[in-house]
Each structure stands twice: as C-alpha cells, then as structure tokens.
C-alpha positions, -999 to +999 in steps of 0.1 A: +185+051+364+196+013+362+203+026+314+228+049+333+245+029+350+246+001+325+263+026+303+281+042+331+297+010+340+305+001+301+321+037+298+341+021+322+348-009+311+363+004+277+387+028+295+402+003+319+402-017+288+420+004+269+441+016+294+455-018+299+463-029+267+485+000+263+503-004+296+510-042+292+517-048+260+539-078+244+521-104+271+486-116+277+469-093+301+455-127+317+492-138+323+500-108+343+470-102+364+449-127+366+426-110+387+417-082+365+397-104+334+384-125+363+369-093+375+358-085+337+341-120+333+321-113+366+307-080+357+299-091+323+277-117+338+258-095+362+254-071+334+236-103+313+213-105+344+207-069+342+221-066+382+239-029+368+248-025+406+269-058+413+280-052+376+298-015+389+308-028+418+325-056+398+339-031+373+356-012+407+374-046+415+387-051+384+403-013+381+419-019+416+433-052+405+443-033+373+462-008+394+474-033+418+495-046+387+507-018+377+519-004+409+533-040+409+549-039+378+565-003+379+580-014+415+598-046+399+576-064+420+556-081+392+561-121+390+580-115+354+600-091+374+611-112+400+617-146+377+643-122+357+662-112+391+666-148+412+681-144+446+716-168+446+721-192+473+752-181+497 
C-alpha cells in the first residue's frame, strides 16, 4: 500500500512537472509561482521520511498552486502581467 503511493505520488510529481515547464517557459518557474516548488520541496521531504500520505497531500497543494498560476496567468492577472500594464495617475 504505502510502494503505491510513493509511486502514485511520483507519477504525479513528473506530470505536474512536466506540465509546467511547458506552460511557463522563458522564466524560472520559482519566479512566477512561488508556491508551487515550495510545495515540491515539502513533499520531497516527507517522501525522504517515508510519510507517502503527507507527501500526496503535499503533491495536491502544489498542483493547485500550479493551476492557481495558470488561471492567473491566462487572465493577465499574473505579477508580470500586471508590471507590463501600470495604471496612470489622473
């Protein structure tokens, strides 16, 4: 049970993965969501203490903040979308 879903979770962890660095390429993933390699870092570690639970969980976090970018990001509502569109002073 806990194999599975330490290979379950780094299935998932190589999609996201990949996913992303197609999405966001020309800048550092860690420049334009933070959150998501936090995430990464996290589950990494509870997969070194063999917690495969937390580690999933972990994994879950990171997608959402993945997607949170992206839905971010195709709305113009990213941070490097906003700096290129400053609001003038009246």
């Amino acid at each position: 049970m806990v194999r599975h879903a330490i290979v379950l979770g780094i299935a998932a962890l190589g999609i996201v993965s990949v996913t992303a660095g197609r999405s966001m390429a020309g800048e550092a993933l860690a420049d334009r969501c933070p959150q998501y390699p936090a995430h990464l870092r996290i589950a990494r570690a509870y997969l070194a203490r063999s917690d495969s639970a937390a580690a999933i969980a972990e994994l879950r976090r990171a997608d959402e903040a993945l997607g949170s970018c992206l839905r971010e990001e195709a709305a113009g509502n990213s941070l490097l979308a906003r700096h290129g569109h400053r609001i003038r002073a009246s």
